[in-house]
SEMI-947631 format. One record per residue (C-alpha): residue number from 1; x, y, z; residue in one letter. Coordinates in nm, 2 decimals, always signed. Layout:
# residues N
+-----+--------+--------+--------+------+
! pos !      u !      v !      w ! code !
+-----+--------+--------+--------+------+
! NUM !      X !      Y !      Z !    a !
...
+-----+--------+--------+--------+------+
This chain:
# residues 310
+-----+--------+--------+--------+------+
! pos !      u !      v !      w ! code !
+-----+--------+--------+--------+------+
!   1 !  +0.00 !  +0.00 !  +0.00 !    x !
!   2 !  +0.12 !  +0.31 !  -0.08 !    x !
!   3 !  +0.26 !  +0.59 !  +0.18 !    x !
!   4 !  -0.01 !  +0.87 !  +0.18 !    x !
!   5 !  +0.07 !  +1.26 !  +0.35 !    x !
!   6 !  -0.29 !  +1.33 !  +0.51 !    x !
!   7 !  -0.15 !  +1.66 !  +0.69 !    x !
!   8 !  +0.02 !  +1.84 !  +0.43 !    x !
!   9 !  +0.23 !  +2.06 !  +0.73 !    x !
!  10 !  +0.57 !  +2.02 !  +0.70 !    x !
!  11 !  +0.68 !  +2.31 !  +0.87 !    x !
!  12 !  +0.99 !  +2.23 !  +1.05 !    x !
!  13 !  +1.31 !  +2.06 !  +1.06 !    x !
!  14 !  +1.17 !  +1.79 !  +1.32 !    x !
!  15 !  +0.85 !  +1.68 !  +1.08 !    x !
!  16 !  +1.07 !  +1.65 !  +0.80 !    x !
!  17 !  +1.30 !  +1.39 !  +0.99 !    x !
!  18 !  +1.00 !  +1.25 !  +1.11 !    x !
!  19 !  +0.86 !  +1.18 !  +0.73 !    x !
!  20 !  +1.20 !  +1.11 !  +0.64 !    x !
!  21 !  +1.23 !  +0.84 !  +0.93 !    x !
!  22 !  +0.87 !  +0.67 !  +0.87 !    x !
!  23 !  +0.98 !  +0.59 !  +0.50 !    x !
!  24 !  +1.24 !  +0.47 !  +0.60 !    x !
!  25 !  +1.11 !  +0.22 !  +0.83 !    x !
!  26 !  +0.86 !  +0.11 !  +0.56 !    x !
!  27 !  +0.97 !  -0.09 !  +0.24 !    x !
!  28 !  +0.93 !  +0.21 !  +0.00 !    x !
!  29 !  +1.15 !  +0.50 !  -0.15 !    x !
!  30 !  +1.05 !  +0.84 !  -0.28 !    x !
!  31 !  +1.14 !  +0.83 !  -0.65 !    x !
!  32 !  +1.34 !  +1.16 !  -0.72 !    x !
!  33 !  +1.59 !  +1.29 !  -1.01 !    x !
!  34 !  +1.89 !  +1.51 !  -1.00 !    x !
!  35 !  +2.09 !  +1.80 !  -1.23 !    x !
!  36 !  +2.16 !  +2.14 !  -1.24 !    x !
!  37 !  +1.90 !  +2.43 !  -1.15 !    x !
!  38 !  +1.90 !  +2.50 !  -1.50 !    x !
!  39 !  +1.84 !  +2.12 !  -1.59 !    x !
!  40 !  +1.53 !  +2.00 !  -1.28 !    x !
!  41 !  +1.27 !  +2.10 !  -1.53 !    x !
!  42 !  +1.38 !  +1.91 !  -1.80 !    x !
!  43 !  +1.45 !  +1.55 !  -1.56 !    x !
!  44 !  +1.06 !  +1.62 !  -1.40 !    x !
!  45 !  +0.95 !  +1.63 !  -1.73 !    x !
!  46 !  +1.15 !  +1.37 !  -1.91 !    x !
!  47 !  +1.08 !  +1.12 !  -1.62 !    x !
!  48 !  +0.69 !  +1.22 !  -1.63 !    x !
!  49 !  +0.72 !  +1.12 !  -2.06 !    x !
!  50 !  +0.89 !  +0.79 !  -1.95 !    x !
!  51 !  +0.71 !  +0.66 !  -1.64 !    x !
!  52 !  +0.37 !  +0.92 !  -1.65 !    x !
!  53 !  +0.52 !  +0.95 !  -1.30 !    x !
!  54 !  +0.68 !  +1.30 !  -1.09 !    x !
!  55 !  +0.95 !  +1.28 !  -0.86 !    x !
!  56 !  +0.92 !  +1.34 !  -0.47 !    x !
!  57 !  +1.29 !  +1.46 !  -0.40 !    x !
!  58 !  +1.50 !  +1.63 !  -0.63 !    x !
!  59 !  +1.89 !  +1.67 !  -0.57 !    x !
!  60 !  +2.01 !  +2.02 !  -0.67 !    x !
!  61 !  +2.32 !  +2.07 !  -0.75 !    x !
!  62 !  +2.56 !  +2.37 !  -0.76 !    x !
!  63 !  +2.89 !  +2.38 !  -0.83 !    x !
!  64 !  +3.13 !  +2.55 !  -0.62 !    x !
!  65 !  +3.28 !  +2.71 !  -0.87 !    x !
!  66 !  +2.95 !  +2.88 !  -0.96 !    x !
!  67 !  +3.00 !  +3.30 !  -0.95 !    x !
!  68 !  +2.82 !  +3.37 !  -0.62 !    x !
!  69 !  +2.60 !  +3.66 !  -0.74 !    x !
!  70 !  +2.46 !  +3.51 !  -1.03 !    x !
!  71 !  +2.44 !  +3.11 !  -1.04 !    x !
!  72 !  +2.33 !  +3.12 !  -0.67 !    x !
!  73 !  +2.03 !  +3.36 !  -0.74 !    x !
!  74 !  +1.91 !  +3.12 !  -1.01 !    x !
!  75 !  +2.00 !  +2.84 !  -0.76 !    x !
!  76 !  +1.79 !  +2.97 !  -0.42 !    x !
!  77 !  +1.52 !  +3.06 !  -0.71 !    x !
!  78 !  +1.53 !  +2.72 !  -0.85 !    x !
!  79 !  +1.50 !  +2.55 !  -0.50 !    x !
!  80 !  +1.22 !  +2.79 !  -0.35 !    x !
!  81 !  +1.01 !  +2.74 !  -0.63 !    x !
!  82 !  +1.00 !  +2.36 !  -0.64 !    x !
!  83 !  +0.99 !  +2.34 !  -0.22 !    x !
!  84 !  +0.66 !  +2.52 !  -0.30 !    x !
!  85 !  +0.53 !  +2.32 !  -0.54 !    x !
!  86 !  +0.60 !  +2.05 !  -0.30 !    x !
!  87 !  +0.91 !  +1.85 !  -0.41 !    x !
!  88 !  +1.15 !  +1.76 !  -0.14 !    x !
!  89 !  +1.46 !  +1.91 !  -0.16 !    x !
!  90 !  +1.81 !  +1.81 !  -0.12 !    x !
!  91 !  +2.10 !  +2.04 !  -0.22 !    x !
!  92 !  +2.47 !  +1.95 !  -0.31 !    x !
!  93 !  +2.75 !  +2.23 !  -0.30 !    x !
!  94 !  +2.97 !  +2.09 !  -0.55 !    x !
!  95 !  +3.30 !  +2.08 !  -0.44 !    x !
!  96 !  +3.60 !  +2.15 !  -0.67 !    x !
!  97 !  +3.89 !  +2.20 !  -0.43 !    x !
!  98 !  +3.94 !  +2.46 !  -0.14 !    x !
!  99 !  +3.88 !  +2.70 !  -0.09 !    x !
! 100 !  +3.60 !  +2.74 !  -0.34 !    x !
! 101 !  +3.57 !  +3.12 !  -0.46 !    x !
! 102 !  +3.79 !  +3.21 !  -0.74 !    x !
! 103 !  +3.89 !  +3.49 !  -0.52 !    x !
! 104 !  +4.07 !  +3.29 !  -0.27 !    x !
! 105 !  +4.15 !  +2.98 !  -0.47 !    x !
! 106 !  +4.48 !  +3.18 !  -0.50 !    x !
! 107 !  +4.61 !  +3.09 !  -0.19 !    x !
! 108 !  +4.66 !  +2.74 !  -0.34 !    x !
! 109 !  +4.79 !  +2.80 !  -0.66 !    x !
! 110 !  +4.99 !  +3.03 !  -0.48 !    x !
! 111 !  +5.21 !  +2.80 !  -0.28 !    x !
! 112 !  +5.32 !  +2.55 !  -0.52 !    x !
! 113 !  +5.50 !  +2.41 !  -0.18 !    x !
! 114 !  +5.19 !  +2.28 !  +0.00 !    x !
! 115 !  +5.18 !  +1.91 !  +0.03 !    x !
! 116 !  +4.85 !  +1.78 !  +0.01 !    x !
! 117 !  +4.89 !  +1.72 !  +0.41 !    x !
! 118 !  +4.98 !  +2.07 !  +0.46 !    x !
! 119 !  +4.70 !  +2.25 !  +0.27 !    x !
! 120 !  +4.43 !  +1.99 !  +0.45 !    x !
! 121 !  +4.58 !  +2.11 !  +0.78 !    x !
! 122 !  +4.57 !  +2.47 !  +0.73 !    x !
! 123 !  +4.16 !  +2.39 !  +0.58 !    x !
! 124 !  +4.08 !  +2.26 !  +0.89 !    x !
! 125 !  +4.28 !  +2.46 !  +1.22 !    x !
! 126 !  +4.09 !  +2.75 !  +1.31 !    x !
! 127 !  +4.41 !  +2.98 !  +1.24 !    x !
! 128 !  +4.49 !  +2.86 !  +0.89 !    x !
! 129 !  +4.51 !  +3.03 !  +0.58 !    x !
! 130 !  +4.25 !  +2.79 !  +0.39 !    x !
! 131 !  +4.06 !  +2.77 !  +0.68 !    x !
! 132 !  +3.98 !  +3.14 !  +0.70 !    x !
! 133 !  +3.94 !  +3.18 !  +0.33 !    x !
! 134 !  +3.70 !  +2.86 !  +0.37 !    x !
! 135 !  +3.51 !  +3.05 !  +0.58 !    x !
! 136 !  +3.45 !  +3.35 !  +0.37 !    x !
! 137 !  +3.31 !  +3.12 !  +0.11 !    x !
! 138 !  +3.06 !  +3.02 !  +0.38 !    x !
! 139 !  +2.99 !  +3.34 !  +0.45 !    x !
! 140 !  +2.88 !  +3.46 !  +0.10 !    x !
! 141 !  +2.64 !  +3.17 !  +0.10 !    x !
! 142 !  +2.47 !  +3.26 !  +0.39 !    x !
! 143 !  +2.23 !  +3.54 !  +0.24 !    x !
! 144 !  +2.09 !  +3.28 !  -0.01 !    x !
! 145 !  +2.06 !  +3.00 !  +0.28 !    x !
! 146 !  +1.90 !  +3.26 !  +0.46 !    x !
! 147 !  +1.63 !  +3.38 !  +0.18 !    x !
! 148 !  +1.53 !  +2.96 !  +0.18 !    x !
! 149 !  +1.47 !  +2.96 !  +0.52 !    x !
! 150 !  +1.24 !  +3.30 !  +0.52 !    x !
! 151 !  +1.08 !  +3.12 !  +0.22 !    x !
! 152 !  +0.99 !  +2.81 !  +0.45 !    x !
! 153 !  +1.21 !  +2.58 !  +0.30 !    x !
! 154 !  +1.38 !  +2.32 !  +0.46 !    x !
! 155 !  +1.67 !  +2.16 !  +0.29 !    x !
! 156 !  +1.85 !  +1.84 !  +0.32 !    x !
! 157 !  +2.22 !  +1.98 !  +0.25 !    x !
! 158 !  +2.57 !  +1.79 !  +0.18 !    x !
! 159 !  +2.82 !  +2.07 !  +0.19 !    x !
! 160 !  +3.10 !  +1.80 !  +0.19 !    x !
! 161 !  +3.07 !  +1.50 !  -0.11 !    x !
! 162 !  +3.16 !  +1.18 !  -0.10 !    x !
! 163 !  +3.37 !  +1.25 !  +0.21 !    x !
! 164 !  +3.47 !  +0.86 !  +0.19 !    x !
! 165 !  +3.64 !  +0.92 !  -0.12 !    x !
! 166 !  +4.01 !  +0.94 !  -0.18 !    x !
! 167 !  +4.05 !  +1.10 !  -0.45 !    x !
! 168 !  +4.07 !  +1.44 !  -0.34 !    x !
! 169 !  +4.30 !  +1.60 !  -0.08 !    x !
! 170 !  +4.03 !  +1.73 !  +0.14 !    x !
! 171 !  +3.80 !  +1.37 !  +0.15 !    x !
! 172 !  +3.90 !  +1.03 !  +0.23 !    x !
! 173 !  +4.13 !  +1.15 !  +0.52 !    x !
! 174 !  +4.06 !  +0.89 !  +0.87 !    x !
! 175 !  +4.02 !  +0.96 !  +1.18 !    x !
! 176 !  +3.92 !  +1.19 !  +1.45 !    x !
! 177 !  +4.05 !  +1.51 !  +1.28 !    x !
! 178 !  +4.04 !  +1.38 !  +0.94 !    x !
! 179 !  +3.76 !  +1.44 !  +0.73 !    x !
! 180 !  +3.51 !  +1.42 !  +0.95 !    x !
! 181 !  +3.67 !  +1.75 !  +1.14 !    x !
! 182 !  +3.59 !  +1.90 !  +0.80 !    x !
! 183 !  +3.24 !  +1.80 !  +0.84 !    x !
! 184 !  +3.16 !  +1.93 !  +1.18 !    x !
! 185 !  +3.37 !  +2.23 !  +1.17 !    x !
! 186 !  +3.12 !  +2.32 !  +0.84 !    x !
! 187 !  +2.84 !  +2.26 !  +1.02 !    x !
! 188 !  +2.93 !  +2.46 !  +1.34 !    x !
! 189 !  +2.99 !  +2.76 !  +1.12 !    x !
! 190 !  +2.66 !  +2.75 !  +0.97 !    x !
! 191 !  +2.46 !  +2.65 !  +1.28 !    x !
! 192 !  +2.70 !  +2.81 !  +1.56 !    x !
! 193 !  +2.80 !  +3.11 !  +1.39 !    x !
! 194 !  +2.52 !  +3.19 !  +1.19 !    x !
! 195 !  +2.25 !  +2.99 !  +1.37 !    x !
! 196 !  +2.11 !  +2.82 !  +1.02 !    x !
! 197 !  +1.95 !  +2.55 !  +1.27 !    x !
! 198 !  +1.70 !  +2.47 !  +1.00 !    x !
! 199 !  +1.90 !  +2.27 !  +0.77 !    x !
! 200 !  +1.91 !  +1.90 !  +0.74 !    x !
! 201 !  +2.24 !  +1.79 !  +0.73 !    x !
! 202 !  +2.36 !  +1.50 !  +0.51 !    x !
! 203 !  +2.63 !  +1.26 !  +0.51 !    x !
! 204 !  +2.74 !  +1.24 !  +0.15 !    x !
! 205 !  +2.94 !  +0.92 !  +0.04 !    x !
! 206 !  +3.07 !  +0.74 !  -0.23 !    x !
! 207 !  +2.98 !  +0.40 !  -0.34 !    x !
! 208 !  +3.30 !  +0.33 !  -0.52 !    x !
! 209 !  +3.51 !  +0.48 !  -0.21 !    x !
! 210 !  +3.62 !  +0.31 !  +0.06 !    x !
! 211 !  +3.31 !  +0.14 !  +0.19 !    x !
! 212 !  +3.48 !  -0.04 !  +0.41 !    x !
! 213 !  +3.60 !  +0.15 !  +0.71 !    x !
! 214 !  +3.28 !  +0.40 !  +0.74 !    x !
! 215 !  +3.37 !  +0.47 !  +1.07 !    x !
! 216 !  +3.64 !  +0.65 !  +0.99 !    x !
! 217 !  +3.47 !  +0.94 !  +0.83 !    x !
! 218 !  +3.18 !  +0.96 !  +1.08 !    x !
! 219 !  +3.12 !  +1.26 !  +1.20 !    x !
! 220 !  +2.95 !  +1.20 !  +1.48 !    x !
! 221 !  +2.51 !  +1.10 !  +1.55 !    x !
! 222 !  +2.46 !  +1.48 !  +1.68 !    x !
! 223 !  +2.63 !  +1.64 !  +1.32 !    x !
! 224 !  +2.43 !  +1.36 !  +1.10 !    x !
! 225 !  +2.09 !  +1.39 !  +1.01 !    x !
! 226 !  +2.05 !  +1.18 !  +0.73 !    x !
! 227 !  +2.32 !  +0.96 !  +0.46 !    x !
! 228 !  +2.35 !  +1.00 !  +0.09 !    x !
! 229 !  +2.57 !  +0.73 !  -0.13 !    x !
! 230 !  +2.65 !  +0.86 !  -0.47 !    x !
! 231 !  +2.61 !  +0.52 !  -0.65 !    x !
! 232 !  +2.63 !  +0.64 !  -1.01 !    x !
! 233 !  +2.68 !  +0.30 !  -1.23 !    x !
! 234 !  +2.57 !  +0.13 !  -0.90 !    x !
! 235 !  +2.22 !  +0.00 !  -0.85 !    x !
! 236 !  +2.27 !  -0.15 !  -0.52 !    x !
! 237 !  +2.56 !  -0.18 !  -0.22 !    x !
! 238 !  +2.66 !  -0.56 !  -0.17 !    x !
! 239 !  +2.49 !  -0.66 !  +0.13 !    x !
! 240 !  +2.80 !  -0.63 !  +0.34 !    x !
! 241 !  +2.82 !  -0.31 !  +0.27 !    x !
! 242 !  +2.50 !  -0.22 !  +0.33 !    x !
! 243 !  +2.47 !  -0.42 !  +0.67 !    x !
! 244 !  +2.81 !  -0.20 !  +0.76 !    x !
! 245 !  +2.68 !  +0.13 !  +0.64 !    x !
! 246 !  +2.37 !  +0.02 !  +0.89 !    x !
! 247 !  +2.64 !  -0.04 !  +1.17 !    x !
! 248 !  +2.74 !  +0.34 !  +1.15 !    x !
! 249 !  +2.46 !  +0.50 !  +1.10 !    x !
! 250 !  +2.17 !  +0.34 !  +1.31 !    x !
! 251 !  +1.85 !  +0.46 !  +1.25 !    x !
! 252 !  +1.88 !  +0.72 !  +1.06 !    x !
! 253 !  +1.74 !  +0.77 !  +0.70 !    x !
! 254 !  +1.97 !  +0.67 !  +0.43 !    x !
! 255 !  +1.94 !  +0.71 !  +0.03 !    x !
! 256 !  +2.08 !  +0.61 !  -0.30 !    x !
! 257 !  +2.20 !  +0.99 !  -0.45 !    x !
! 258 !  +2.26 !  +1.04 !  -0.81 !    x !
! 259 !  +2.24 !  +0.77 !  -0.97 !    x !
! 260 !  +2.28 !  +0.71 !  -1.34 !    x !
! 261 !  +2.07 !  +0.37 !  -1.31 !    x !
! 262 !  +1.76 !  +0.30 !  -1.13 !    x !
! 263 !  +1.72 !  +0.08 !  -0.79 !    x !
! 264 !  +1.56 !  -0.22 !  -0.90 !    x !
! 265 !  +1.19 !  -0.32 !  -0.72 !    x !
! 266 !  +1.41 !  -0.64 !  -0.60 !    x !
! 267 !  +1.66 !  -0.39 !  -0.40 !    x !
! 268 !  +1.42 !  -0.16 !  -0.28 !    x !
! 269 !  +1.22 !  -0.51 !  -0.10 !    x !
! 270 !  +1.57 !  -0.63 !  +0.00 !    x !
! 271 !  +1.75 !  -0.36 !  +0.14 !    x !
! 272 !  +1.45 !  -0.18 !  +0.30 !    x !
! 273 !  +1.60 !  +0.15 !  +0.46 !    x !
! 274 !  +1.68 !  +0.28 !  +0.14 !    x !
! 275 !  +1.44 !  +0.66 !  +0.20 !    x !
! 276 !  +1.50 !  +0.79 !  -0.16 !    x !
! 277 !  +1.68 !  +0.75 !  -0.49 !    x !
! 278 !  +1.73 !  +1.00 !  -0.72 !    x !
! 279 !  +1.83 !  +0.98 !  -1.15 !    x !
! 280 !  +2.04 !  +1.19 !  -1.39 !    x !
! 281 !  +1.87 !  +1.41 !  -1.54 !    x !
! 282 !  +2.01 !  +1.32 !  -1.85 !    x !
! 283 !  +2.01 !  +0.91 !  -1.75 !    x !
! 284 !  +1.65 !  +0.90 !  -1.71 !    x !
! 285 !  +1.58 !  +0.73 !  -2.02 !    x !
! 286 !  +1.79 !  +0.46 !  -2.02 !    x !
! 287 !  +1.81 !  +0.38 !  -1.65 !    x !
! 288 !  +1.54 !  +0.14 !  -1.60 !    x !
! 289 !  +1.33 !  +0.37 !  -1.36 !    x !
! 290 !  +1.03 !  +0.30 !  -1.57 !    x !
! 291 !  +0.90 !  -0.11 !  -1.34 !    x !
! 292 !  +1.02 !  +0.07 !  -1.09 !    x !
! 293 !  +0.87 !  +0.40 !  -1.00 !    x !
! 294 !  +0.53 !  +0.21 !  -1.11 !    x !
! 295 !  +0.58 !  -0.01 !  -0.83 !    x !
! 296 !  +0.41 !  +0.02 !  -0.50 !    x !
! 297 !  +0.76 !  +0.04 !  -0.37 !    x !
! 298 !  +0.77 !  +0.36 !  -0.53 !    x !
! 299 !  +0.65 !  +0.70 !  -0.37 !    x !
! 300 !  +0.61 !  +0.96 !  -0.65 !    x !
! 301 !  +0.44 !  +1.31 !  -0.68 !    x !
! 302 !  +0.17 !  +1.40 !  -0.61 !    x !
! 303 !  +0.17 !  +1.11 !  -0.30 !    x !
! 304 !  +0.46 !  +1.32 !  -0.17 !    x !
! 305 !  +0.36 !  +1.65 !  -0.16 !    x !
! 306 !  +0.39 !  +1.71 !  +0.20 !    x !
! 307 !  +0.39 !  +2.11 !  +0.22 !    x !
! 308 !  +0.13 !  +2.38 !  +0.24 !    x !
! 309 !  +0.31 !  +2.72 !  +0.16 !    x !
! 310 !  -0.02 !  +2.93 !  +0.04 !    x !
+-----+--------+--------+--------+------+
């Protein structure tokens, strides 16, 4: 049977989790795609020509790179207009390297002599160079943070990607003050500092990083709200993955994040926790989402349509 919303009041951070948390205690996932702001339109559509279903969640995605005046006012536009039409939302700062702006990416370039060690500990001690440039990148994303939170929105953010991963200087780092100090130290800024308690913070991973040693990037249950693997080519975790990621994390919501293939209706029944999935925009085609978002395993708009703005 499907999932159905009868009080369409999701006003706060605490209901969200709350829907979030009864999905994923059920044996469905909220069907969702991901892109660009410039590109949502085209994946809702595209998946509505293909399956005559919409998407619950969409995954937003700006890149860090993006010029901060102009990308992010089409971005916070893009994400207040589809909260109110009632899609969940989840938002991905796309990291390219730190810091992010192209105003202080120069303190990188400009000290060919970093080692990869040295540049991670100046990002994350509270007197280092990268660390205080970091912070002025946080800082100019604030105002549009802010304008989603006066519009009602509630967010599910990953400011740091596939922090498993080691294939960038800033992720894959173990331990206590690895990358999982990157993690909290982000969200202490944005909550501490600039009391942005409304945002629901996400564990991003990467399916093809190390899987294996999870506890090594965890952050900590009180910095966590929810997980999101990047499974890409993936359609599933093996099972002993899944049972480990499961270890970590306890109850808390967990999804499969951009994915260029579609769960299958098999995985969805097997590995029950899975809270959402979301497709390429460009992938939605040829991913096999078709049997499965027209399964009862499947919550898609307008079943998910949780919010009353007017």
């Amino acid at each position: 049977m499907k999932y159905f919303i009868v009080e369409n009041l999701i006003t706060t951070k605490g209901k969200l989790l709350t829907f979030l948390n009864n999905i994923s205690k059920s044996n469905q996932s909220i069907s969702g795609v991901f892109g660009l702001p410039t590109a949502i339109n085209d994946g809702i559509n595209t998946m509505y020509q293909y399956t005559t279903k919409y998407p619950g969640i969409l995954t937003i995605i700006i890149p860090s790179y993006s010029h901060i005046t102009s990308e992010w006012v089409t971005f916070t536009n893009t994400v207040i207009s589809k909260w109110k039409e009632g899609y969940l939302i989840h938002i991905i700062w796309w990291v390219q390297n730190f810091p992010l702006t192209t105003s202080n990416k120069n303190l990188v370039k400009n000290t060919p002599g970093y080692s990869e060690n040295q540049k991670f500990n100046s990002l994350i001690q509270e007197d280092g160079e990268i660390n205080s440039a970091y912070k002025k990148d946080l800082d100019l994303i604030v105002p549009y943070l802010k304008q989603m939170e006066t519009a009602g929105v509630i967010p599910i953010c990953s400011f740091i990607q596939a922090v498993n991963y080691k294939g960038f200087w800033w992720t894959g780092r173990t331990g206590i003050n690895g990358s999982a100090k990157l993690f909290r130290m982000t969200h202490n800024y944005l909550t501490q500092h600039h009391n942005l308690h409304f945002l629901v913070w996400s564990w991003h991973l990467f399916s093809n990083g190390d899987m294996t040693h999870l506890e090594e990037y965890w952050p900590g249950d009180y910095f966590v709200d929810v997980i999101a693997v990047e499974m890409q080519s993936n359609r599933e975790l093996p099972s002993s993955q899944y049972t480990k990621l499961l270890e970590i994390v306890g109850d808390k919501p967990i999804a499969m994040d951009l994915c260029y293939l579609s769960p299958s209706v098999h995985t969805i029944n097997e590995q029950q926790r899975w809270t959402w999935f979301t497709i390429h925009t460009t992938k939605i085609s040829t991913s096999g989402l078709n049997y499965t978002v027209n399964n009862d395993v499947t919550i898609n708009k307008p079943n998910v349509t949780l919010f009353s703005l007017s």
